[in-house]
PDB file with one MODEL, atoms N, CA, C and O in Angstrom:
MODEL        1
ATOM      1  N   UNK A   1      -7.551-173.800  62.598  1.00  0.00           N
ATOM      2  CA  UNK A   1      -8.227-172.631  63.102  1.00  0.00           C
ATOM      3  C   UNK A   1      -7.842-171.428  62.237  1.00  0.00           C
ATOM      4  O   UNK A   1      -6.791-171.376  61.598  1.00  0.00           O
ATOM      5  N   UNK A   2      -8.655-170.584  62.262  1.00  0.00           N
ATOM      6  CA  UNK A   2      -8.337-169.707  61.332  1.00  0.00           C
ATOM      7  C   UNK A   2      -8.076-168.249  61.685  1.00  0.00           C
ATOM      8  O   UNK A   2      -9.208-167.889  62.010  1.00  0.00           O
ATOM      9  N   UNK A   3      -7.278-167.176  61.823  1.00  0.00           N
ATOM     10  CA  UNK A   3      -6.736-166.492  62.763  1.00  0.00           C
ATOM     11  C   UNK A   3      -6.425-165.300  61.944  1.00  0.00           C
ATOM     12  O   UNK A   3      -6.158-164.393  62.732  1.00  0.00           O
ATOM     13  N   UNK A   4      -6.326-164.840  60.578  1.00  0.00           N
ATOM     14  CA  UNK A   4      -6.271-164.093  59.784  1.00  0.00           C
ATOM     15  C   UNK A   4      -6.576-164.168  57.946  1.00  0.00           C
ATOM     16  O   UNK A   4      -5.986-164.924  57.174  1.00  0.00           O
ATOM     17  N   UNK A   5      -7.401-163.393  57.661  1.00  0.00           N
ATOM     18  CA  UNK A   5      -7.975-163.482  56.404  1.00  0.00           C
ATOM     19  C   UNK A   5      -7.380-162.334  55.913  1.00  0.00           C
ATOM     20  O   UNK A   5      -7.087-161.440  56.708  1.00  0.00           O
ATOM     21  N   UNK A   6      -7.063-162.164  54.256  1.00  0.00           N
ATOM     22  CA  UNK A   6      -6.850-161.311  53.156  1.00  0.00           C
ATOM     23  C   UNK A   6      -7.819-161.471  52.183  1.00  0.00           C
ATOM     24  O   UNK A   6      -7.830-162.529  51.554  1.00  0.00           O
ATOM     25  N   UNK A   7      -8.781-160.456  51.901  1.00  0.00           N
ATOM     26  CA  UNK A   7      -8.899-160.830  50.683  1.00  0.00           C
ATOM     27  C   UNK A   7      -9.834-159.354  50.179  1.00  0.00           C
ATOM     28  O   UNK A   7      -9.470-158.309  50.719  1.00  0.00           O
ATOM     29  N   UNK A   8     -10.792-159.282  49.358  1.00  0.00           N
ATOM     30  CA  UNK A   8     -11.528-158.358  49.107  1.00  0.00           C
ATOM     31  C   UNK A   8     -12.840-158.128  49.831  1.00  0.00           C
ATOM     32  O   UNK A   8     -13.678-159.028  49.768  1.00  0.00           O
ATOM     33  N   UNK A   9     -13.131-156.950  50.556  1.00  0.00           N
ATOM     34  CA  UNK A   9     -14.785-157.007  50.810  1.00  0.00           C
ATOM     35  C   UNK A   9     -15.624-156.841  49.570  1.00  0.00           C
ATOM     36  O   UNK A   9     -15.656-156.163  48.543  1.00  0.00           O
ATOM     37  N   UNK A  10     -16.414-157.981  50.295  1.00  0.00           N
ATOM     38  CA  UNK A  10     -17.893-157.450  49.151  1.00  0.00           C
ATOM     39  C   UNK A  10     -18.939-157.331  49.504  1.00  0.00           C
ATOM     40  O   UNK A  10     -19.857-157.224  48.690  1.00  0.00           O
ATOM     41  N   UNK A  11     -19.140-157.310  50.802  1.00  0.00           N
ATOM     42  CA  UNK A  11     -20.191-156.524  51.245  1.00  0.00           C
ATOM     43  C   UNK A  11     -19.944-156.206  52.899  1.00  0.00           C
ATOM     44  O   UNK A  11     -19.066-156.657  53.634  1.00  0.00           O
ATOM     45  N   UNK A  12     -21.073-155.238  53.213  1.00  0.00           N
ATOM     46  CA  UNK A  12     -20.554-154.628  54.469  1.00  0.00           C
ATOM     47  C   UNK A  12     -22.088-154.838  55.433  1.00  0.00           C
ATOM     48  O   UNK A  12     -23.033-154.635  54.671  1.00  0.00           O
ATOM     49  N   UNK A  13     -22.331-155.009  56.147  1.00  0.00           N
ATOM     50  CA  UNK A  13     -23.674-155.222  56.884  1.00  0.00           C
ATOM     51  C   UNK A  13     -23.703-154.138  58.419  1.00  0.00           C
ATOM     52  O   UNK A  13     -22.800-154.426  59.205  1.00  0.00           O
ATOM     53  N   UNK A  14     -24.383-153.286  58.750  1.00  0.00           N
ATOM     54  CA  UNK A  14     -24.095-152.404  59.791  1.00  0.00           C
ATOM     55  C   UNK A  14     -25.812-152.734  60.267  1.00  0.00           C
ATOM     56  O   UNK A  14     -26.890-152.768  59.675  1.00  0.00           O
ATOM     57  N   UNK A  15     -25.370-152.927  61.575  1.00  0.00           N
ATOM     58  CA  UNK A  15     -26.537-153.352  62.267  1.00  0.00           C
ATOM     59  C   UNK A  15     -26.587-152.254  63.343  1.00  0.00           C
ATOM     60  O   UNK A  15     -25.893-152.418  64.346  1.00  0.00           O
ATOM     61  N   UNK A  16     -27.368-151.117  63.223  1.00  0.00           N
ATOM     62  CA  UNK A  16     -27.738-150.476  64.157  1.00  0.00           C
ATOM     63  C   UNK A  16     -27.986-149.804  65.204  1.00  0.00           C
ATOM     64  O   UNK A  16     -27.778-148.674  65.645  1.00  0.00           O
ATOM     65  N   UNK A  17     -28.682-151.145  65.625  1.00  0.00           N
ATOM     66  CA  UNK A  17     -29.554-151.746  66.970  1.00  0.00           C
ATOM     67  C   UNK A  17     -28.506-152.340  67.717  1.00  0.00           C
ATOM     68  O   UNK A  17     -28.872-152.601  68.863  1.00  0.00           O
ATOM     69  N   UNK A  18     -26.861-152.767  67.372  1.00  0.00           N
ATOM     70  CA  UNK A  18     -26.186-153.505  68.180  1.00  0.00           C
ATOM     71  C   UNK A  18     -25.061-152.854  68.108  1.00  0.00           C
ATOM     72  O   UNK A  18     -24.876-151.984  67.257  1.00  0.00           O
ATOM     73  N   UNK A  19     -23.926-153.295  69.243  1.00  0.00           N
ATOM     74  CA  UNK A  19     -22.670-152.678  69.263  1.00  0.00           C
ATOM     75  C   UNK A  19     -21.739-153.350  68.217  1.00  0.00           C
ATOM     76  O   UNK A  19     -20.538-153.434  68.472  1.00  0.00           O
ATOM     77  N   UNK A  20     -22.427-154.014  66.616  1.00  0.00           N
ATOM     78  CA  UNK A  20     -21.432-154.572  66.017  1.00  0.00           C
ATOM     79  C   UNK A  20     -22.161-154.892  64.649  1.00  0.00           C
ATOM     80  O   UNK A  20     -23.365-154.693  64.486  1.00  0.00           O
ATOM     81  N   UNK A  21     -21.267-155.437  63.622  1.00  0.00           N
ATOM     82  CA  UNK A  21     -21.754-155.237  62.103  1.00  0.00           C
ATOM     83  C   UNK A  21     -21.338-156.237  61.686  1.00  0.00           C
ATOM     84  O   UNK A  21     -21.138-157.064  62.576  1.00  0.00           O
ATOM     85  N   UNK A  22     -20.971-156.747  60.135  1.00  0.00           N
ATOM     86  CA  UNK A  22     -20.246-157.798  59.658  1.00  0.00           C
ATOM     87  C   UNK A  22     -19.629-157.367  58.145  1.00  0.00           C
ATOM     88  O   UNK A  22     -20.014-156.350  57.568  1.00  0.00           O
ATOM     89  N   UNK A  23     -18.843-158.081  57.710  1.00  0.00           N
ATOM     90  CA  UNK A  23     -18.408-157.723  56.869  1.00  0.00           C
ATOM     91  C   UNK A  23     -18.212-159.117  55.888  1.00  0.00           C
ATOM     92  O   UNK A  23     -17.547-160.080  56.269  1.00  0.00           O
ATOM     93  N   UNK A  24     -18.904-159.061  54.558  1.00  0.00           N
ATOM     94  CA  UNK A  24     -18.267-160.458  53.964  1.00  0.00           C
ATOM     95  C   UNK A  24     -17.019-160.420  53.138  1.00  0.00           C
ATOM     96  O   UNK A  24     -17.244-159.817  52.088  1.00  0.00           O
ATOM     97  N   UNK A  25     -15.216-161.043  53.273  1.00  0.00           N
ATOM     98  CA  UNK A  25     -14.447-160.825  52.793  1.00  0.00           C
ATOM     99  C   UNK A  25     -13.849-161.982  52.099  1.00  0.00           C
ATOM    100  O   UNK A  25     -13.513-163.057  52.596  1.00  0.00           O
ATOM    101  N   UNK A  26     -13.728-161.391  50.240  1.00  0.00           N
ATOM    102  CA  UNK A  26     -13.632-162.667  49.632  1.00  0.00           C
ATOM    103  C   UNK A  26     -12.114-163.104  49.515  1.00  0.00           C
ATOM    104  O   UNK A  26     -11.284-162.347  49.011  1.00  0.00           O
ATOM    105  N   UNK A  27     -11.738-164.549  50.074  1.00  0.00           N
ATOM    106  CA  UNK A  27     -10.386-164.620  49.687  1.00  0.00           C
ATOM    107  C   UNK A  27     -10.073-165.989  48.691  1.00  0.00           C
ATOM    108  O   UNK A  27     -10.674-166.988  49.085  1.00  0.00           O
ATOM    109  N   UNK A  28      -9.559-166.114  47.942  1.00  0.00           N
ATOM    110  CA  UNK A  28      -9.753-166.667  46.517  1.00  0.00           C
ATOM    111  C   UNK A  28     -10.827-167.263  46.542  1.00  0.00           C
ATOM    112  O   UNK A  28     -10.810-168.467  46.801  1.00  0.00           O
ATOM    113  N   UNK A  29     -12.091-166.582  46.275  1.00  0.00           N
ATOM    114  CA  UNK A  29     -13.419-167.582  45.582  1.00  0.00           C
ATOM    115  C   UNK A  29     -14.188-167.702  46.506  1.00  0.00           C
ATOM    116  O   UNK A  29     -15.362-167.914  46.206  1.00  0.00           O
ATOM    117  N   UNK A  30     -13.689-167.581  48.463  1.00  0.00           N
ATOM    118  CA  UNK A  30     -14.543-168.222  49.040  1.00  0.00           C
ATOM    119  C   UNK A  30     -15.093-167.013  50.385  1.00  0.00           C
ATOM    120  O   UNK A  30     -14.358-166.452  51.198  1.00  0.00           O
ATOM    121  N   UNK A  31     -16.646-166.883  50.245  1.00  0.00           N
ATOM    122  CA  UNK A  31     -16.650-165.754  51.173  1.00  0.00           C
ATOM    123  C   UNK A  31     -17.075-166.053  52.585  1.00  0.00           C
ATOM    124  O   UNK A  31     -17.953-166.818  52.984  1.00  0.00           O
ATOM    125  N   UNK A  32     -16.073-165.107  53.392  1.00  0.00           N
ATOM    126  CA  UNK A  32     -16.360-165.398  54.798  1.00  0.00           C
ATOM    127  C   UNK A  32     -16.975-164.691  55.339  1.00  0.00           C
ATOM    128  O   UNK A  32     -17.101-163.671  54.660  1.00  0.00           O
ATOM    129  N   UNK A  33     -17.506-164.630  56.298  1.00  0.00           N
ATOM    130  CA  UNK A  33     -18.512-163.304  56.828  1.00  0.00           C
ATOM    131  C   UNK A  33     -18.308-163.224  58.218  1.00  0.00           C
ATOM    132  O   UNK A  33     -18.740-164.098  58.969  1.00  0.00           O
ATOM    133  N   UNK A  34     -17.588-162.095  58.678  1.00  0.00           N
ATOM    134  CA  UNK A  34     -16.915-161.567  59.706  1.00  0.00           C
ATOM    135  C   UNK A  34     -17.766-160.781  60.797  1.00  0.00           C
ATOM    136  O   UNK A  34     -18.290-159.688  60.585  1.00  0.00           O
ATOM    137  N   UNK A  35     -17.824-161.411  61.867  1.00  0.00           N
ATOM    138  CA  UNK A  35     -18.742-159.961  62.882  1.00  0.00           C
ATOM    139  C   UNK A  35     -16.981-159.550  63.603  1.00  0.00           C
ATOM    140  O   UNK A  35     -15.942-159.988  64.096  1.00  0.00           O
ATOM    141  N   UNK A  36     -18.084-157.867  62.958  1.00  0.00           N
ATOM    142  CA  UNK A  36     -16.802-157.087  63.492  1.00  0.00           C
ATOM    143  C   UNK A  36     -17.239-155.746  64.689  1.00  0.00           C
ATOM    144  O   UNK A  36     -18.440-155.558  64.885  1.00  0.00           O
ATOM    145  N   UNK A  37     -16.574-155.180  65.172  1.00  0.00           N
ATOM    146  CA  UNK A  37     -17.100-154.256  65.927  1.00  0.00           C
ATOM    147  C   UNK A  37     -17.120-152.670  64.934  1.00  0.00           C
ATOM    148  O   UNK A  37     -16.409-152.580  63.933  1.00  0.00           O
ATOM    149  N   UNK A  38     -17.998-151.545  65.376  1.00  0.00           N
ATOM    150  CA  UNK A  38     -18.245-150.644  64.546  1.00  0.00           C
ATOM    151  C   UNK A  38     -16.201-149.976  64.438  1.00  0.00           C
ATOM    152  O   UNK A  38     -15.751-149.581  63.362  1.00  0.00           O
ATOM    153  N   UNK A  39     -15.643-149.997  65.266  1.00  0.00           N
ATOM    154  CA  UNK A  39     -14.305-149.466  64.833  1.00  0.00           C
ATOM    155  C   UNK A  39     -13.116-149.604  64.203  1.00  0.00           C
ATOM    156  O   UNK A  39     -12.133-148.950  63.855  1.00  0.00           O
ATOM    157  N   UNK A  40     -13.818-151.301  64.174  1.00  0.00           N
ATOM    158  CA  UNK A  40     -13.130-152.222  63.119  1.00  0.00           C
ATOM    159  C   UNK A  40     -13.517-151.940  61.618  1.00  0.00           C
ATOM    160  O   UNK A  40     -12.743-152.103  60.675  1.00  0.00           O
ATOM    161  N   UNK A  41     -14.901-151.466  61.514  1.00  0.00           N
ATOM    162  CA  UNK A  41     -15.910-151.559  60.411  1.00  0.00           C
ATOM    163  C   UNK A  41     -15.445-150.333  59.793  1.00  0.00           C
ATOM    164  O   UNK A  41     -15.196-150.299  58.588  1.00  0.00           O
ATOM    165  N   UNK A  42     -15.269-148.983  60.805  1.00  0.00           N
ATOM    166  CA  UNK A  42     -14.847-147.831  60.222  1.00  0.00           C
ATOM    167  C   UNK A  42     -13.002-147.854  59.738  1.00  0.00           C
ATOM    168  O   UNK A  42     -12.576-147.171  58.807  1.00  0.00           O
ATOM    169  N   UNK A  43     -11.996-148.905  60.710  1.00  0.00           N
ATOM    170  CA  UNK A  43     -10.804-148.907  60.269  1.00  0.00           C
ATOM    171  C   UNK A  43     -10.717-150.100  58.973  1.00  0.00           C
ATOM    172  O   UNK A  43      -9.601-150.532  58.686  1.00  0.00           O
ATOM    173  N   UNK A  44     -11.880-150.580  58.250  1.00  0.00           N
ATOM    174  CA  UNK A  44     -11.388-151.081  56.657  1.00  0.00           C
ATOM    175  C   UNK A  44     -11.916-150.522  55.656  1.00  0.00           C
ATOM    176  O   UNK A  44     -13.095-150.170  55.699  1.00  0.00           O
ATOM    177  N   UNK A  45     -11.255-150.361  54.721  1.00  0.00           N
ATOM    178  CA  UNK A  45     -11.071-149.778  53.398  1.00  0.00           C
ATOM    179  C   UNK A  45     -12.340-149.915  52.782  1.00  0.00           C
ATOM    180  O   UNK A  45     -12.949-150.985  52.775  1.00  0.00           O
ATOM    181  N   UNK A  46     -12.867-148.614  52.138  1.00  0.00           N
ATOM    182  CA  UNK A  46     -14.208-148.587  51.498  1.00  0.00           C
ATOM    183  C   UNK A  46     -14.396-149.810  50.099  1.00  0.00           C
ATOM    184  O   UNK A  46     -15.464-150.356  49.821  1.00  0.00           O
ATOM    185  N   UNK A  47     -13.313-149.992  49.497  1.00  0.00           N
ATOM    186  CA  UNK A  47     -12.852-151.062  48.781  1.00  0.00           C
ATOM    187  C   UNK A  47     -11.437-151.500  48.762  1.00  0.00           C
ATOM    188  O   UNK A  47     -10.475-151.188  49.463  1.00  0.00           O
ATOM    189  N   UNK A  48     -11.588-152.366  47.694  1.00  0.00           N
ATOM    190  CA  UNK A  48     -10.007-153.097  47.766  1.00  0.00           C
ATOM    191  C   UNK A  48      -9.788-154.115  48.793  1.00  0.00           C
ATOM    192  O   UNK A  48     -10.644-154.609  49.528  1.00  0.00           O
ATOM    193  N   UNK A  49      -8.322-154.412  48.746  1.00  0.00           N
ATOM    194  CA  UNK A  49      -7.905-155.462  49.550  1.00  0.00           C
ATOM    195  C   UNK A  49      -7.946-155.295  51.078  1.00  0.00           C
ATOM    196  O   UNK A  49      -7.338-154.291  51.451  1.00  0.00           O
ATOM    197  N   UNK A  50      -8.489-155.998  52.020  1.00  0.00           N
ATOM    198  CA  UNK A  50      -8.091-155.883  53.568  1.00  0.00           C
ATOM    199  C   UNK A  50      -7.459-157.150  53.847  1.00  0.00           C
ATOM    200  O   UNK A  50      -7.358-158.141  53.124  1.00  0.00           O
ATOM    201  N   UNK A  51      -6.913-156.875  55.415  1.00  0.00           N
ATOM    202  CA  UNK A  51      -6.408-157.779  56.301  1.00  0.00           C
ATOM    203  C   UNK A  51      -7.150-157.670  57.736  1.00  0.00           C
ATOM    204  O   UNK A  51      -7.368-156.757  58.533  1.00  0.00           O
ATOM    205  N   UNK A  52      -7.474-159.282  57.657  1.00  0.00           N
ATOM    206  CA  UNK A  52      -8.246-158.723  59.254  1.00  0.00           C
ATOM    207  C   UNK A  52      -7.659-160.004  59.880  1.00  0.00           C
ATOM    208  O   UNK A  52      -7.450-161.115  59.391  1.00  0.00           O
ATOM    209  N   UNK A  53      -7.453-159.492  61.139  1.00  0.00           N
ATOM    210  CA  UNK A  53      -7.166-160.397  62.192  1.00  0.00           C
ATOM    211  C   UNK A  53      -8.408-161.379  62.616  1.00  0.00           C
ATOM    212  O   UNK A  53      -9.502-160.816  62.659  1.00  0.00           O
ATOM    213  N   UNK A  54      -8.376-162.890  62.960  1.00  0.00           N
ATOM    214  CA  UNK A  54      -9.904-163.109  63.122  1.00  0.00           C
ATOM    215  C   UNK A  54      -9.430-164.279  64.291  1.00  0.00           C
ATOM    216  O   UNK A  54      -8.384-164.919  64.399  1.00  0.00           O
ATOM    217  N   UNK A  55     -10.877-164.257  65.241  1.00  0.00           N
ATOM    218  CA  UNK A  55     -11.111-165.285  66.026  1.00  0.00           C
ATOM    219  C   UNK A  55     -11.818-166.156  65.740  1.00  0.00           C
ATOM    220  O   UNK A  55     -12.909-165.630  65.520  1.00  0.00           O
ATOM    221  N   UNK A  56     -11.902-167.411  65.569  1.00  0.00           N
ATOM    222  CA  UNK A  56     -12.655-168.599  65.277  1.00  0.00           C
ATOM    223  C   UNK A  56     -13.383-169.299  65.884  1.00  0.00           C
ATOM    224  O   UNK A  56     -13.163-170.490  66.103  1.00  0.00           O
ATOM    225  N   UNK A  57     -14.457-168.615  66.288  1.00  0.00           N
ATOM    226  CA  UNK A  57     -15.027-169.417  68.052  1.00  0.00           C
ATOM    227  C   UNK A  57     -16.418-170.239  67.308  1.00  0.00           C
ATOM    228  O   UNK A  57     -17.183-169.949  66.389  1.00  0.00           O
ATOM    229  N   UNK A  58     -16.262-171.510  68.329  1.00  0.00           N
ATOM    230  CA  UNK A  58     -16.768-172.754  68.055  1.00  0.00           C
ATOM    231  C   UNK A  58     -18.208-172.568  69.808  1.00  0.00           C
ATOM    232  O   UNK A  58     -18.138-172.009  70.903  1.00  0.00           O
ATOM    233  N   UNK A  59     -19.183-173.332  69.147  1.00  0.00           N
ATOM    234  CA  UNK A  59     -20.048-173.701  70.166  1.00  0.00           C
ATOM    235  C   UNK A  59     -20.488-175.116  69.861  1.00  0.00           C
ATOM    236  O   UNK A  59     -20.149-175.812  68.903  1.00  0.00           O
ATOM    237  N   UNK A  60     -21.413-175.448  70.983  1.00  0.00           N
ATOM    238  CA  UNK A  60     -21.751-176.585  70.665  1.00  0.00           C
ATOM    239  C   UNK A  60     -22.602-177.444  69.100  1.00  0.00           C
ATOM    240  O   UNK A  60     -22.503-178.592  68.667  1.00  0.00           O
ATOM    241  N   UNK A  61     -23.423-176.204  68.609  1.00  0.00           N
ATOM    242  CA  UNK A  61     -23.543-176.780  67.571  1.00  0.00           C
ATOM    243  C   UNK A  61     -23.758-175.544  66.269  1.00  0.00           C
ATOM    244  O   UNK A  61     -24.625-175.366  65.413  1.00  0.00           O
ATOM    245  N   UNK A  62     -22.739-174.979  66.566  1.00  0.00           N
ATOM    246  CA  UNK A  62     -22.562-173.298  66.064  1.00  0.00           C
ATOM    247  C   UNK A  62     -21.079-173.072  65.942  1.00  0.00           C
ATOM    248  O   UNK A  62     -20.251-173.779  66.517  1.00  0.00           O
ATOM    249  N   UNK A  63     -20.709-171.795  64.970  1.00  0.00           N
ATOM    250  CA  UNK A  63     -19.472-171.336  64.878  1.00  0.00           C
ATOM    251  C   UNK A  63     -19.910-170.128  64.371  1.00  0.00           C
ATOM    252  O   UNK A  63     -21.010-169.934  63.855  1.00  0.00           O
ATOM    253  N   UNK A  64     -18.666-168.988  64.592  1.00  0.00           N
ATOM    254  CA  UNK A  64     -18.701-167.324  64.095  1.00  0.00           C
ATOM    255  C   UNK A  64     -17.484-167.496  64.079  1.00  0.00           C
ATOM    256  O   UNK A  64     -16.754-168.321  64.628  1.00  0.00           O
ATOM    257  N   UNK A  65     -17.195-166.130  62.989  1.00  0.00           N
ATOM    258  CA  UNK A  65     -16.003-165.907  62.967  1.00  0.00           C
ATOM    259  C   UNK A  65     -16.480-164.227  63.107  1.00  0.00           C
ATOM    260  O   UNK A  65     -17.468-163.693  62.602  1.00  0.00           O
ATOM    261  N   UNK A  66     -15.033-163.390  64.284  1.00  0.00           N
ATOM    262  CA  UNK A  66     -15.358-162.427  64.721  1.00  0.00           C
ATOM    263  C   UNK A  66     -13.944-161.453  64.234  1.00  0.00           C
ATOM    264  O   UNK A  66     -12.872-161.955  64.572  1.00  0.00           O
ATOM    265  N   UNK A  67     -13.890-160.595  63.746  1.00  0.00           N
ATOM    266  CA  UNK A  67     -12.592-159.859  62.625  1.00  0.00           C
ATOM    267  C   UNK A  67     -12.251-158.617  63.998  1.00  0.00           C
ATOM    268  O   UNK A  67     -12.940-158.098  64.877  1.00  0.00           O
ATOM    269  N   UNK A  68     -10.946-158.541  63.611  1.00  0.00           N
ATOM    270  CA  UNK A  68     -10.508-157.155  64.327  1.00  0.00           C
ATOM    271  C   UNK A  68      -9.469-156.530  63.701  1.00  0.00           C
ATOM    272  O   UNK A  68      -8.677-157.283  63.134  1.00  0.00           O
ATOM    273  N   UNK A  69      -9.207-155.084  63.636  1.00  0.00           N
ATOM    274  CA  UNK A  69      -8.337-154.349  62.638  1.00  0.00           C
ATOM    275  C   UNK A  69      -7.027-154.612  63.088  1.00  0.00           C
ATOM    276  O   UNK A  69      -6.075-154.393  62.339  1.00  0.00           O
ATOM    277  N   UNK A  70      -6.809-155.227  64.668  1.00  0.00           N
ATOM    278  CA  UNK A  70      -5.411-155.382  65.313  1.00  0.00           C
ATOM    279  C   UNK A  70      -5.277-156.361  65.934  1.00  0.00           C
ATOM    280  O   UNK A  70      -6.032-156.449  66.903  1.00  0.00           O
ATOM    281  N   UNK A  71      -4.014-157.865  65.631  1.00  0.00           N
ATOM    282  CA  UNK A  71      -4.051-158.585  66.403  1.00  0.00           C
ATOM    283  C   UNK A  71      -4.043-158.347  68.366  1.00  0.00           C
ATOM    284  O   UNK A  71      -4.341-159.227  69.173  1.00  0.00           O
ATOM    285  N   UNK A  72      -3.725-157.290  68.613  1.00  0.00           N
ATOM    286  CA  UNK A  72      -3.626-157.021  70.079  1.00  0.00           C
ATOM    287  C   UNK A  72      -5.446-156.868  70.365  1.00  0.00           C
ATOM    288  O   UNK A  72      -6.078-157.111  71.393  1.00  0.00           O
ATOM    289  N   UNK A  73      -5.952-156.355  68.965  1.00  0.00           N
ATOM    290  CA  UNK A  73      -7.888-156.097  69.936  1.00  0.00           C
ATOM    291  C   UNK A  73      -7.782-157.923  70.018  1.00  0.00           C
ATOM    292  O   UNK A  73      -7.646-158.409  71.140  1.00  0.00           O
ATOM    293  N   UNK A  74      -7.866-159.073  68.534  1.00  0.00           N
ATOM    294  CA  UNK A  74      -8.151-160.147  68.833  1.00  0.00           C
ATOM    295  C   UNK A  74      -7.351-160.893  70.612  1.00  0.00           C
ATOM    296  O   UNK A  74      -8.033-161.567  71.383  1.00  0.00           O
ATOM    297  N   UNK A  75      -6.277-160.635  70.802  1.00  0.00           N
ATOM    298  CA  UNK A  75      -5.926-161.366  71.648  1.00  0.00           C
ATOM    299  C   UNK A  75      -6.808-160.694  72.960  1.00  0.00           C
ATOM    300  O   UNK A  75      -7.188-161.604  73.697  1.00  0.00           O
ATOM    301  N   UNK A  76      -7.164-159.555  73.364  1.00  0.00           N
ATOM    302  CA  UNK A  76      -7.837-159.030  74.374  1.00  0.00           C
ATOM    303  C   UNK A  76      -9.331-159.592  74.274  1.00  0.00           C
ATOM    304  O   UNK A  76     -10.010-159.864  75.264  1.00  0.00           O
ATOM    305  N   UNK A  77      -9.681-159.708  73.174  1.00  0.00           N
ATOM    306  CA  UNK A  77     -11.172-160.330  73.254  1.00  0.00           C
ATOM    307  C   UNK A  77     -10.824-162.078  73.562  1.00  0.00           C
ATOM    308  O   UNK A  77     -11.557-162.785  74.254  1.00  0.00           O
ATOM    309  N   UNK A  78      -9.979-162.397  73.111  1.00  0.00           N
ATOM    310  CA  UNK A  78      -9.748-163.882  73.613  1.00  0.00           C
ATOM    311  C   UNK A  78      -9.469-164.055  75.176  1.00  0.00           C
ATOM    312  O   UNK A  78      -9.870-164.985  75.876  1.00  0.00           O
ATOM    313  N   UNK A  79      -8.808-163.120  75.517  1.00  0.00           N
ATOM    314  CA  UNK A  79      -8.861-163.014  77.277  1.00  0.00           C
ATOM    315  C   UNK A  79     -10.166-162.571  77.677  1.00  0.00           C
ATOM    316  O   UNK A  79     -10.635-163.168  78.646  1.00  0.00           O
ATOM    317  N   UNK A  80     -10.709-161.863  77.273  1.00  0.00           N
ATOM    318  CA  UNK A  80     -12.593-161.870  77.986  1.00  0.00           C
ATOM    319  C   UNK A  80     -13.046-163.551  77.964  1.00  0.00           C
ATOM    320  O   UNK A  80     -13.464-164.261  78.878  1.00  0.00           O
ATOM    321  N   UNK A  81     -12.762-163.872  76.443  1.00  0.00           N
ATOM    322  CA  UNK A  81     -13.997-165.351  76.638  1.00  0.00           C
ATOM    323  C   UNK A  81     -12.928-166.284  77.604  1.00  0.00           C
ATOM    324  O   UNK A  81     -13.641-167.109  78.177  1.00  0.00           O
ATOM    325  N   UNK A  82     -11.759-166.441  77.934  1.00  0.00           N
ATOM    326  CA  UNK A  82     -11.086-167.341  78.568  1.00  0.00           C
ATOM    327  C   UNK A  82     -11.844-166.656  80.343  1.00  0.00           C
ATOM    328  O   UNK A  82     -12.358-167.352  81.219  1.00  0.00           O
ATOM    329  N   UNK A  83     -11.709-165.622  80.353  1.00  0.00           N
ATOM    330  CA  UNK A  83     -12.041-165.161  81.848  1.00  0.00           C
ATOM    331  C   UNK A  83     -13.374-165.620  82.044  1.00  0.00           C
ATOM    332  O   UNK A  83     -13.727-166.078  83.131  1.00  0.00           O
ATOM    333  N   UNK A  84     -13.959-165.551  81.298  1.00  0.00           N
ATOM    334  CA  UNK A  84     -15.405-166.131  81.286  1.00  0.00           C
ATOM    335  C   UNK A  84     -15.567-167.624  81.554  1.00  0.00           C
ATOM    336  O   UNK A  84     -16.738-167.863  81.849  1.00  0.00           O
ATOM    337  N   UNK A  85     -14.900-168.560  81.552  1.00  0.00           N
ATOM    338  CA  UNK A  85     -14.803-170.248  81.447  1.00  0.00           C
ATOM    339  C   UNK A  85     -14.586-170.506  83.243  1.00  0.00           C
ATOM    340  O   UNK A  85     -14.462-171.645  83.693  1.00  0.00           O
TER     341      UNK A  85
ENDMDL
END
């Protein structure tokens, strides 16, 4: 599972219309693409290196990976989807 990424952004995606954006961050060679929330989006670096905390959530025939600037936001969003079950 995958729970924290380093690497470079290289691109940034801001969606609008929703309470959230994405970010693609390259870490040696391979790019991941992060939905993040807009305060996450405004707390990483216009370039250069980041660190993002990430959740790895699986569906039945689907996966996202969802970034946060602080492991304490990831663990609080992991208690929403557990309260939810």
């Amino acid at each position: 599972m995958i729970v924290m990424l380093r690497g470079q952004i290289i691109e940034r995606e801001a969606d609008l219309d929703k309470a959230s954006a994405a970010v693609v961050i390259d870490v040696g060679g391979v790019g991941y693409r992060l939905t993040v929330t807009p305060r996450t989006m405004a707390a990483l670096p216009a370039a250069g290196e980041a660190m993002v905390h990430v959740h790895h959530h699986f569906w039945e025939a689907d996966q996202k990976l969802y970034g946060f600037e602080s492991k304490e936001e990831r663990i609080a969003f992991e208690g929403l989807l557990a309260a939810h079950k």
